[in-house]
C-alpha positions as CSV (number, residue, x, y, z in Angstrom):
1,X,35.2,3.6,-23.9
2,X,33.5,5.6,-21.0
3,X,33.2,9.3,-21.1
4,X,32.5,11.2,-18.0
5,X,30.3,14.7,-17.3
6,X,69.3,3.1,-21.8
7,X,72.2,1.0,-19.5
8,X,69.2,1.0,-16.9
9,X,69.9,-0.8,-14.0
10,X,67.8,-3.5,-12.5
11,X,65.2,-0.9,-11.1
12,X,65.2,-1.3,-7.1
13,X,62.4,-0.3,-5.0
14,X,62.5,0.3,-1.2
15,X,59.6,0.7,0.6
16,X,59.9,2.3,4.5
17,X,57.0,2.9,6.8
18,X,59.3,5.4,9.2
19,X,59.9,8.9,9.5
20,X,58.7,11.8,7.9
21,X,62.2,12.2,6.4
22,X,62.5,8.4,5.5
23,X,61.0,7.9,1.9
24,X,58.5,5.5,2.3
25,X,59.0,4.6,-1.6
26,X,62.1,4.9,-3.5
27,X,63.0,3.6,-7.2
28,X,66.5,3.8,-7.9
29,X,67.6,3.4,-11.6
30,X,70.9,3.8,-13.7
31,X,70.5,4.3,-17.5
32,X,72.3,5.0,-20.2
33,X,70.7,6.4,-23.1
34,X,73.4,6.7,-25.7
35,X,74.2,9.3,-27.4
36,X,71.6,11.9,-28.6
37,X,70.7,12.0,-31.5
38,X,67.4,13.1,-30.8
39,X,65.5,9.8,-29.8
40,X,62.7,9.4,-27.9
41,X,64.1,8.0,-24.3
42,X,60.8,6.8,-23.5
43,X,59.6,4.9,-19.8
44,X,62.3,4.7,-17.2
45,X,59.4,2.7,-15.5
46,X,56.0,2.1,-13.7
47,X,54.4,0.5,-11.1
48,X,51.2,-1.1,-10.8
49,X,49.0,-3.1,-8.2
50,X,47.3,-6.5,-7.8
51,X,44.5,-5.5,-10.1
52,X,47.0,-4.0,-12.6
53,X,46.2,-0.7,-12.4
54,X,49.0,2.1,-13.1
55,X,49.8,3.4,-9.6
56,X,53.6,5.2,-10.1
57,X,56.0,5.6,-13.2
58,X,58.6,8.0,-15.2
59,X,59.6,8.5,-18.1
60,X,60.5,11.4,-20.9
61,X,57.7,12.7,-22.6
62,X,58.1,12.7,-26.8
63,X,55.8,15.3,-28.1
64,X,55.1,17.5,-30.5
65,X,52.6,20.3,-30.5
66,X,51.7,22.6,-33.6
67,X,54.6,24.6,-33.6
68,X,57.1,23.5,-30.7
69,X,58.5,19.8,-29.3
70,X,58.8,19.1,-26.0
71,X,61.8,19.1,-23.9
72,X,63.4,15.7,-24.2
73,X,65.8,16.4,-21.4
74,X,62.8,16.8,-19.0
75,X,61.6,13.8,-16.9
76,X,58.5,13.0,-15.4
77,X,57.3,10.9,-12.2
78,X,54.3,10.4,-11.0
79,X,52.2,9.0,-8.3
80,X,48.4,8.3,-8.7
81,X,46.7,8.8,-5.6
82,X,44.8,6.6,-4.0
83,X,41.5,8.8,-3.4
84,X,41.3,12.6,-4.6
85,X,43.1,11.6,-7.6
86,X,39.9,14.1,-9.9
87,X,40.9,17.2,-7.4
88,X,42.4,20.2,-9.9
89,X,43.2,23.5,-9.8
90,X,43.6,26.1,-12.8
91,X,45.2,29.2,-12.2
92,X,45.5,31.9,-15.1
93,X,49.1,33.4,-14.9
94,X,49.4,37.5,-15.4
95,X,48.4,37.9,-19.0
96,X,51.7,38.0,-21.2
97,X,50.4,41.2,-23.6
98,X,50.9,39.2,-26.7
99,X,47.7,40.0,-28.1
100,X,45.3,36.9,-29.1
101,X,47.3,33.9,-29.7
102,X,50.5,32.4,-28.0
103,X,52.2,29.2,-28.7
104,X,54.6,27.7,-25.4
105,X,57.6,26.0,-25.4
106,X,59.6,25.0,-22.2
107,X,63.5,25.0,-22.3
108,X,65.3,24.3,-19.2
109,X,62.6,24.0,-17.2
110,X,60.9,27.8,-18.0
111,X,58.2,28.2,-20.0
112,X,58.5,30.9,-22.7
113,X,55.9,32.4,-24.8
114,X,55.8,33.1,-28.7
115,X,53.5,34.8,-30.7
116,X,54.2,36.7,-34.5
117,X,51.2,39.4,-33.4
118,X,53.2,43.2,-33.8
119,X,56.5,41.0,-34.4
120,X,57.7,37.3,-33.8
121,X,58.5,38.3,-30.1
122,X,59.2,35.4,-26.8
123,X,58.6,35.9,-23.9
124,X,59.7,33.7,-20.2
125,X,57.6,33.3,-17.3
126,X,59.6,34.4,-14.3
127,X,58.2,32.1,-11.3
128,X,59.7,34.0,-8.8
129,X,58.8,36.9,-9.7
130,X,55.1,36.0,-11.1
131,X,55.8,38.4,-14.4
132,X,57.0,37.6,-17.8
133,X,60.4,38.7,-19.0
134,X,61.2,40.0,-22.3
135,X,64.6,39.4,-22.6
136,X,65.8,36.2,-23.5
137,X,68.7,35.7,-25.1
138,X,69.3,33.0,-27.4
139,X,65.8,32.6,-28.3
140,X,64.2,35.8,-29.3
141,X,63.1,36.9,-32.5
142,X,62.2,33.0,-33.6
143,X,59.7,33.5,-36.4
144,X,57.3,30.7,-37.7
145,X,58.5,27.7,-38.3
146,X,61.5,28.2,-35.9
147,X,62.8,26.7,-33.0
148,X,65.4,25.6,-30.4
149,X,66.0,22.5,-28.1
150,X,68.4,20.8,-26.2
151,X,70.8,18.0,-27.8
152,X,73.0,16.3,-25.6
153,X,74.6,19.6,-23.5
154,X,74.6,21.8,-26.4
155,X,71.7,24.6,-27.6
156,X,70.0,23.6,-31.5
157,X,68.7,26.9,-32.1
158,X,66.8,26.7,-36.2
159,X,66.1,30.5,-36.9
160,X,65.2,32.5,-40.1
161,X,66.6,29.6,-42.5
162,X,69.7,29.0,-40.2
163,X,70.7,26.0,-37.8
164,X,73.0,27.2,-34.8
165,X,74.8,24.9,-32.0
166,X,75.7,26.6,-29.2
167,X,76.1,29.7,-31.4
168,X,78.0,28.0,-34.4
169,X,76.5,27.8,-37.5
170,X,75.8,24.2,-38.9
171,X,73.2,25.1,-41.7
172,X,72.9,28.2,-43.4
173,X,70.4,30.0,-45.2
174,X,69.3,29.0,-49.1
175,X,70.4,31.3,-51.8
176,X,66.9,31.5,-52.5
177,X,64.0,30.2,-50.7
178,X,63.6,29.1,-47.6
179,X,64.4,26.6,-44.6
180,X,61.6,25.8,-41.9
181,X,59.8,23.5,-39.5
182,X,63.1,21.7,-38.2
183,X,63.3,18.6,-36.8
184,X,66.0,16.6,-35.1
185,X,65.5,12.5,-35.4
186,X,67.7,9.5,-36.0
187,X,70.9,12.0,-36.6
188,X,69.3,13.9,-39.1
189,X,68.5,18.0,-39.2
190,X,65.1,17.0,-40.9
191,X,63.5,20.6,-42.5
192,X,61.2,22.0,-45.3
193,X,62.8,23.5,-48.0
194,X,60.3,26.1,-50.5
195,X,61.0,28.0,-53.7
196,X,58.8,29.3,-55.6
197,X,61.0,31.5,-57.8
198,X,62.8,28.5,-59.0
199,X,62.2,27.9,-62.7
200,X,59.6,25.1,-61.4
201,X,58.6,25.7,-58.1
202,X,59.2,23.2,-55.6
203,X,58.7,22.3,-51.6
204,X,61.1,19.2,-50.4
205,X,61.4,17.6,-47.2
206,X,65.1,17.0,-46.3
207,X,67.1,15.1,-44.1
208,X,70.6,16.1,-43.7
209,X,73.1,14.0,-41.7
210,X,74.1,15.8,-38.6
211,X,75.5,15.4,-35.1
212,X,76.5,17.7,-32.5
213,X,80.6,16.5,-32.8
214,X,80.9,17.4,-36.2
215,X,82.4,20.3,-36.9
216,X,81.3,21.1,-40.2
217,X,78.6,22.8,-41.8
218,X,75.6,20.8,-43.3
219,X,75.8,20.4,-46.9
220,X,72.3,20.3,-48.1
221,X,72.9,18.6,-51.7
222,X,74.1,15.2,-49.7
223,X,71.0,15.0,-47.9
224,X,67.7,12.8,-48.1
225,X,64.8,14.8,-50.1
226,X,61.5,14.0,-50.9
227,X,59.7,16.3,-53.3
228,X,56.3,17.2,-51.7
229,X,53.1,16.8,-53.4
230,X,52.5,20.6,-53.6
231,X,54.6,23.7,-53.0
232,X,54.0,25.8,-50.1
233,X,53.3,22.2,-47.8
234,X,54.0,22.8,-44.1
235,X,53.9,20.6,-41.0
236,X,51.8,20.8,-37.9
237,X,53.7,18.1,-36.4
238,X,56.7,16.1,-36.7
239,X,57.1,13.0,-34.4
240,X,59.0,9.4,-34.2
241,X,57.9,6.1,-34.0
242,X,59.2,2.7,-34.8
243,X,62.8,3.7,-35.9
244,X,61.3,6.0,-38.4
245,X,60.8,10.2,-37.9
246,X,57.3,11.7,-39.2
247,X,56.0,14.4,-40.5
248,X,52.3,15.4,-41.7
249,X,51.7,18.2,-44.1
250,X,49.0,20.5,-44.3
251,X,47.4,18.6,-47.3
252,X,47.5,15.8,-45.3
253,X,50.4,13.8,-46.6
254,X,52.1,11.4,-44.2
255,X,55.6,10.7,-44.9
256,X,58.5,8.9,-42.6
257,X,62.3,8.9,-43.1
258,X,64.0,5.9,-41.3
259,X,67.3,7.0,-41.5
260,X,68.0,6.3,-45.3
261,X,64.8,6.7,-47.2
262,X,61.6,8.1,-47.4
263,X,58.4,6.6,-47.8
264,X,54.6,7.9,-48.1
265,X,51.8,6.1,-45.5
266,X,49.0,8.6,-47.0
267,X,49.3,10.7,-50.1
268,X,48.4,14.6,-49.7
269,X,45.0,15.4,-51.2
270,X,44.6,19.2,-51.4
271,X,40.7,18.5,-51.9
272,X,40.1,16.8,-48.5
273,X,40.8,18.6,-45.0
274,X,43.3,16.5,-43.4
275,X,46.0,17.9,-41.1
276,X,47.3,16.8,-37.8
277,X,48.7,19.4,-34.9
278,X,50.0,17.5,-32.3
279,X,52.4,13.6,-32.1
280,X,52.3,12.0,-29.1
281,X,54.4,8.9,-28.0
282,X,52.2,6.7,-25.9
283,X,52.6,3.1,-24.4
284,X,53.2,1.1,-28.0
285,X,51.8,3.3,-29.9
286,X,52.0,7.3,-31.4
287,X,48.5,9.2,-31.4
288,X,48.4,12.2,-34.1
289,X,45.8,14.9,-33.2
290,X,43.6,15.3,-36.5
291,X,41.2,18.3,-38.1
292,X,38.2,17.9,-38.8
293,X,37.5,15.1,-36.7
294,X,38.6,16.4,-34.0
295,X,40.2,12.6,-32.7
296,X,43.0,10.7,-32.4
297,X,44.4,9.0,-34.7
298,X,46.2,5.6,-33.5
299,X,49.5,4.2,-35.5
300,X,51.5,1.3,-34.8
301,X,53.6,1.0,-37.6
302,X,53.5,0.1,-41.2
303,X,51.0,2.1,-43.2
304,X,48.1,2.1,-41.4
305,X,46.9,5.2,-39.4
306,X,43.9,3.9,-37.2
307,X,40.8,6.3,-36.6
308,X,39.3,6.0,-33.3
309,X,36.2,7.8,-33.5
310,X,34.8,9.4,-30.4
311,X,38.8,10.3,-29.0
312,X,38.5,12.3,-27.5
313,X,34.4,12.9,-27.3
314,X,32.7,16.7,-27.5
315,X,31.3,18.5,-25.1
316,X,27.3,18.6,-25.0
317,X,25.5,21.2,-27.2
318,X,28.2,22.2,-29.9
319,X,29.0,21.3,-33.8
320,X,30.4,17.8,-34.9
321,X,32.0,19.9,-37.4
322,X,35.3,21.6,-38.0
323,X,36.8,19.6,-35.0
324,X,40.5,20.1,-34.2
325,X,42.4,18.1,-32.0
326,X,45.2,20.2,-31.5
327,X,47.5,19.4,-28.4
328,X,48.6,16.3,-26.6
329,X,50.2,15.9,-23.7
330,X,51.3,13.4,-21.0
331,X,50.4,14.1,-17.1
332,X,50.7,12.9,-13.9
333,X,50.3,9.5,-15.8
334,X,47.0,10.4,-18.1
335,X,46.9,12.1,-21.2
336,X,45.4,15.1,-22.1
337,X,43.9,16.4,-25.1
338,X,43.0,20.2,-26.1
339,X,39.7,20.6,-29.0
340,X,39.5,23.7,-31.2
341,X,37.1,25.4,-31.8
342,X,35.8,25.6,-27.7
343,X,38.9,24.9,-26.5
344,X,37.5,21.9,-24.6
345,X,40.5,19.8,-22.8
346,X,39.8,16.1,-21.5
347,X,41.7,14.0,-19.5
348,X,42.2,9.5,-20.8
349,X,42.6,7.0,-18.1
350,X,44.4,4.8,-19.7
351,X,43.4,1.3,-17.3
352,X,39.7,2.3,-17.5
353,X,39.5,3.4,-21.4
354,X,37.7,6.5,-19.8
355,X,38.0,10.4,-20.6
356,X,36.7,13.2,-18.5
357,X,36.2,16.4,-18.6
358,X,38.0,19.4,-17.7
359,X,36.0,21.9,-18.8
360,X,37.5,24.5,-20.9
361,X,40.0,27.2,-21.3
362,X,37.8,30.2,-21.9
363,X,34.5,31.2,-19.4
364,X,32.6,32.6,-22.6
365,X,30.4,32.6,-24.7
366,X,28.0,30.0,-23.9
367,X,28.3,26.8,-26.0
368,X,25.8,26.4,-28.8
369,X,25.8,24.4,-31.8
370,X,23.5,26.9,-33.7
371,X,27.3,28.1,-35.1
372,X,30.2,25.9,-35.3
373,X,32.3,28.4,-34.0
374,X,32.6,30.7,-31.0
375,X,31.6,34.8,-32.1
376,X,30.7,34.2,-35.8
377,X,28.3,36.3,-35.8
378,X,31.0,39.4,-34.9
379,X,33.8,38.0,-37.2
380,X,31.1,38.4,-40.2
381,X,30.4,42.0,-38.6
382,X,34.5,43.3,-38.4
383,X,34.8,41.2,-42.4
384,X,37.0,38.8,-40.7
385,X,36.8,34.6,-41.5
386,X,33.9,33.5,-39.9
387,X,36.3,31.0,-37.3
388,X,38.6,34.2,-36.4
389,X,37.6,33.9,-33.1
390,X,37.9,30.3,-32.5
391,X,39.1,28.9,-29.2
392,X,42.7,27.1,-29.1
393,X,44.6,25.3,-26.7
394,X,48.2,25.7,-28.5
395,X,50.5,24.1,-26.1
396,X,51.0,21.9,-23.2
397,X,53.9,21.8,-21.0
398,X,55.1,20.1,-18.0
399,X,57.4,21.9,-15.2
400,X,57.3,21.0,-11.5
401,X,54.1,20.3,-10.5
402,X,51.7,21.7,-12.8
403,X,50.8,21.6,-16.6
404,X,50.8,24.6,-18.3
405,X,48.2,25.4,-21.0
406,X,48.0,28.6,-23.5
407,X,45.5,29.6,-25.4
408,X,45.0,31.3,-29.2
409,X,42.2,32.8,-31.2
410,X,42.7,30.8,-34.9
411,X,45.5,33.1,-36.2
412,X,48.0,34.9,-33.5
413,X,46.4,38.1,-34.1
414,X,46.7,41.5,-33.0
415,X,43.7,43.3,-30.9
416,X,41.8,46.0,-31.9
417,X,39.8,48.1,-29.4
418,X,37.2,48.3,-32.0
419,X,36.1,44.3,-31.2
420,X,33.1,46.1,-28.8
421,X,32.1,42.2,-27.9
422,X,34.7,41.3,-25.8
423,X,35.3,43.0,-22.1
424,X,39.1,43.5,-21.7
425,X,38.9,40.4,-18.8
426,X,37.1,38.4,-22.1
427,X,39.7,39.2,-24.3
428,X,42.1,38.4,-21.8
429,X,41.4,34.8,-21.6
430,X,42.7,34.7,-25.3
431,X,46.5,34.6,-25.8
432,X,47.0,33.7,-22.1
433,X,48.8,31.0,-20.0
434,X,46.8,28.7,-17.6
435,X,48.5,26.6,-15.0
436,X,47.1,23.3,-13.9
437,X,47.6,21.3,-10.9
438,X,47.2,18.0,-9.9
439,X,48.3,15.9,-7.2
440,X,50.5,13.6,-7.5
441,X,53.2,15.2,-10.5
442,X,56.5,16.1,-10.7
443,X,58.6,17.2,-14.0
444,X,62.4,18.1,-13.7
445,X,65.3,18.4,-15.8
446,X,68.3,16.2,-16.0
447,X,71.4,17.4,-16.5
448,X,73.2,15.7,-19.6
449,X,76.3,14.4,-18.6
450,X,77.9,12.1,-21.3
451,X,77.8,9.1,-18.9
452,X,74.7,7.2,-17.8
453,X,72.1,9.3,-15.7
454,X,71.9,8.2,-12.1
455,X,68.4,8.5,-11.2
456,X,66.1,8.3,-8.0
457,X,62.7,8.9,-7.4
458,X,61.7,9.2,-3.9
459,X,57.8,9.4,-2.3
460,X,58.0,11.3,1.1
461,X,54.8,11.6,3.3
462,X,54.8,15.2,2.0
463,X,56.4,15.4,-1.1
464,X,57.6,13.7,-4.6
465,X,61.2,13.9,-5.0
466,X,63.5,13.2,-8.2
467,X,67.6,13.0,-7.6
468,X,70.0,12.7,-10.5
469,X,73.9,11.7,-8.9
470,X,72.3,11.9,-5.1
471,X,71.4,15.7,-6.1
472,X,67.8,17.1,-5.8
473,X,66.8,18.4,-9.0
474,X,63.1,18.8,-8.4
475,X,60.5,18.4,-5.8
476,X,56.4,19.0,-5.3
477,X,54.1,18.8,-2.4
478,X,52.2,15.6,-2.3
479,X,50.1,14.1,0.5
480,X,50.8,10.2,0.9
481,X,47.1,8.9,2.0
482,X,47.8,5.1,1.4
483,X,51.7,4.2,2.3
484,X,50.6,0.5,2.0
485,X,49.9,0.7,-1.6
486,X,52.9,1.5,-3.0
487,X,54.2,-1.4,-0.7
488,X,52.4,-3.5,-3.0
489,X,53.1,-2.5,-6.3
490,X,54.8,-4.3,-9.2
491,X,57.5,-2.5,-10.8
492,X,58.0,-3.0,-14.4
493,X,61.5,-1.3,-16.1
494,X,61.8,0.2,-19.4
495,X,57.9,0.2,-20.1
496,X,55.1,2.7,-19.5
497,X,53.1,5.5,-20.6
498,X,56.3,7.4,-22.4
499,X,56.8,4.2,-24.8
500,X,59.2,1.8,-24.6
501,X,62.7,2.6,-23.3
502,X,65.5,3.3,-25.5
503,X,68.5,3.1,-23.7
504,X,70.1,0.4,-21.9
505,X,70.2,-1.2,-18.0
506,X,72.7,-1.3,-16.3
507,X,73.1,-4.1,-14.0
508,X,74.5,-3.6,-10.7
C-alpha cells in the first residue's frame, strides 16, 4: 500500500474521432436483472488499457452507511481522466438548520436530510432552488431505525414498527415491542425485533418472506429468527455478499441469513468494542467499516472477516485510538472512506493500492493527538461525554456529478447558544451537507420497467452521457483530453468496481 500527503447484452463499444455532437466513445448494453428482490445488481462493466489500469466502467453501487442504504436503482459511469484526474472541488450547501448531526439518504435522485435533534424531521435539497425543503411527503417523520427505498417501481417505506408499499401496509406494528433497522435482501423483510417487557426479555433478528406481488400482510411467526446474544442489539450496517444478507450488531456480532437459515461468523462480546457503520460491495469482495480501528475489514466469504491494518491510514498528529471508519462509498471509480473522530476522508486507487487524502470535513480545531477527540476539553466543561463533539462523516451519496457528504457531531444533538467555543460559521460546519466534485462522474436513475434496461453510456468531447430506451436520463460536463485512449481500452462485461453482475446478457 502507498499513502499519499442481468440478460446483458454482448457490451458494444464504438469509438468516433468526429464531431463535437458524435460521441467519440459509446458502450451500449441490454440487461436484464430479474426481478427485485433487493439484490445487489452490481458491474454493468469496465474498461481498461494496455497496462491494465481501470480507465471507464458502471455499475450500481450496494452500500450501506450507518443508518441509510444506497439507492439501488441509481447507476453510475465513469471516466478516469487521463491527466487532472486529483483536481476536486468541495462546496458546502446552505446549512439545513438541523442542529449538529444529519444523516443523508438519496431517493430518486434528491438528497434528503434526517436528523432526530427537536424531532425525527427530513429534509430535501432543492437544486434548483439551492434551499432545503421541508415538505416531503412520504418520507417525513422517519425516526431511528427507519427507512424507505425503491423495490422494483413501488415505494418500501419501514416507519415507527410498520412496513408500507406504495402506501399499503405489509407489516404491522408488534403488540408490544418494537420493529427496526429494516432490511430488504434475497425476498426477505429482514428487521430487529426488541422486548423487554416480555416475561424474558428478548431482541431477535427476523427474516420474513416478502415480495412486492403479494398481497398479503407479513405474518411474523412464519418468519426466520435468530435470538440475539443480548437485548437491546442494533445494527450499524446491513449489507449482502455471496448469496447471503448481513448484518453486524453493536456488540459486534456478525450474523448472515442466506435465504433459509442463519448462521454466526463472529459471536457478540459485550466486553470488546466491535461495531461496524458502513458495507460496501467492492470488486470480489464486501469491505465493513469497523470502530476502534478505524479500518476496513475485508470478507470474501465463509467465516473469515480479514483485518487490513492501515485501511484507510490517519492523518499526521492525532490519536490511534477510538478510530471509526464510518462511511463507504463508490466514486468516479475509487472508493472513499470517512474517519470519526476528525472526520478525515481518503480516497483508494484501486490499480495502485494507494490512498490519498482529501483533507477533512471540518476547518477546526487544529489536529492534535494530546486528546483523542476534537473539543474535550469543552465537553468536560458543559458535563457532556468527553467525545460529544467528535467529527462524523455520516453519509455519502452519489447524484449527477458530485458526491455528497454530511457531517454529525457523535449524537444528532441539538445546539445551545451557551457552547461559547464555537463561532456560528464553526458550528455551522457540523450537521451540514458538502458537495464534491470530480471530473469524470456521472450518477442517474433508471427507471424500473419490468423488462430488461436498455442502457447507453456515451463520452462526448464535453460531456458524460447515460440513455436508458434512447432517452437521456442524466448528463455532466467533462472535458475529453485523450480521445485516443478510450480507443484503446478493453471492455470487460459484468465485472468491476460494483461486484460481479447479477443479472443476465442478452445477446443480440
Amino acid at each position: 500500500m502507498r499513502v499519499n500527503r442481468v440478460l446483458l447484452s454482448a457490451l458494444c463499444l464504438i469509438t468516433s474521432a468526429v464531431w463535437a455532437e458524435e460521441p467519440l466513445a459509446h458502450w451500449r448494453t441490454t440487461v436484464d436483472l430479474g426481478r427485485d428482490r433487493g439484490q445487489p445488481f452490481g458491474s454493468l462493466f469496465e474498461a481498461r488499457d494496455a497496462k491494465g489500469r481501470l480507465v471507464a466502467g458502471a455499475g450500481f453501487e450496494e452500500v450501506y452507511n450507518t443508518r441509510f442504504r444506497g439507492n439501488r436503482h441509481t447507476v453510475q459511469f465513469f471516466v478516469r481522466p487521463a491527466k487532472g484526474g486529483d483536481r476536486f472541488r468541495i462546496e458546502r450547501l446552505p446549512h439545513p438548520d438541523m442542529d449538529c448531526g444529519i444523516y443523508l439518504f438519496e431517493l430518486d435522485g434528491r438528497v434528503h436530510a434526517w436528523t432526530n435533534a427537536r424531532g425525527n424531521r427530513v429534509k430535501r435539497w432543492d437544486p434548483k432552488r439551492h434551499r432545503w425543503e421541508t415538505k416531503v411527503d412520504g418520507v417525513g417523520g422517519l425516526g431511528s431505525g427507519d427507512g424507505v427505498m425503491r423495490i422494483g417501481r413501488g415505494l418500501l417505506v419501514f416507519r415507527g414498527s410498520t412496513a408500507t408499499f406504495d402506501g399499503r401496509v405489509i407489516l404491522k406494528p408488534p403488540p408490544r415491542g418494537r420493529y427496526y433497522n429494516f432490511y430488504y435482501a434475497l425476498g426477505h423483510l429482514c428487521f430487529y425485533f426488541t422486548d423487554r417487557e416480555a416475561p424474558k426479555p428478548f431482541t431477535r433478528i427476523i427474516a420474513c418472506r416478502w415480495q412486492p406481488e403479494s398481497r398479503s400482510e407479513i405474518d411474523v411467526s412464519r418468519g426466520v429468527a435468530f435470538a440475539a446474544k443480548y437485548v437491546g442489539a442494533t445494527p450499524f450496517a446491513w449489507g449482502q455478499f455471496g448469496g447471503e444478507a448481513m448484518t453486524v450488531t453493536n456488540q459486534g456480532g456478525v450474523h448472515a441469513f442466506d435465504g433459509r437459515r442463519w448462521r454466526t461468523l463472529l459471536e457478540g462480546n459485550d466486553q470488546v468494542s466491535y461495531q461496524v457503520y458502513s458495507f460496501l460491495n467492492v470488486f470480489d469482495r464486501a469491505l465493513l467499516a469497523q470502530y476502534p480501528t478505524g479500518h476496513l475489514f475485508e470478507y470474501r466469504g465463509g467465516d473469515t472477516l480479514k483485518h487490513l491494518d492501515g485501511y484507510p491510514p490517519r492523518l499526521p498528529g492525532v490519536s490511534t485510538r477510538a478510530r471509526e471508519a464510518q462511511t463507504t462509498g463508490i466514486y468516479r471509480g475509487e472508493m472513499f472512506t470517512g474517519v470519526w473522530p476528525w472526520a478525515e476522508l481518503w480516497r483508494y486507487d484501486h490499480d495502485s493500492d494507494h490512498w490519498t487524502s482529501m483533507g477533512r470535513a471540518f476547518t477546526h480545531p487544529k489536529l492534535t493527538d494530546k486528546t483523542i477527540h476534537p473539543y474535550q476539553e469543552h465537553a468536560d466543561r458543559f458535563k457532556l461525554v468527553s467525545n460529544h463533539w467528535g467529527q462524523r462523516i455520516t453519509g455519502m451519496v452519489s447524484i449527477g456529478d458530485a458526491l455528497y457528504m454530511s457531517t454529525s457531531a457523535k449524537g444528532t444533538y441539538e445546539w445551545y447558544d451557551k457552547y461559547d467555543f464555537l463561532t456560528d460559521t464553526e458550528r455551522r460546519e457540523y450537521g451540514a451537507v458538502l458537495k464534491m466534485t470530480m471530473p469524470g462522474h456521472l450518477s442517474a436513475v433508471v427507471q424500473w420497467t419490468g423488462k430488461p434496461l436498455s442502457l447507453e453510456f456515451l463520452v462526448y468531447a464535453d460531456r458524460l452521457v447515460v440513455r436508458q430506451d434512447g432517452r437521456e436520463i442524466g448528463r455532466s460536463r467533462f472535458a475529453l483530453s485523450d480521445p485516443q485512449r478510450l480507443r484503446s481500452v478493453k471492455t470487460i462485461r459484468g465485472k468491476g468496481i460494483f461486484g460481479p453482475l447479477v443479472g443476465k446478457l442478452i445477446e443480440r
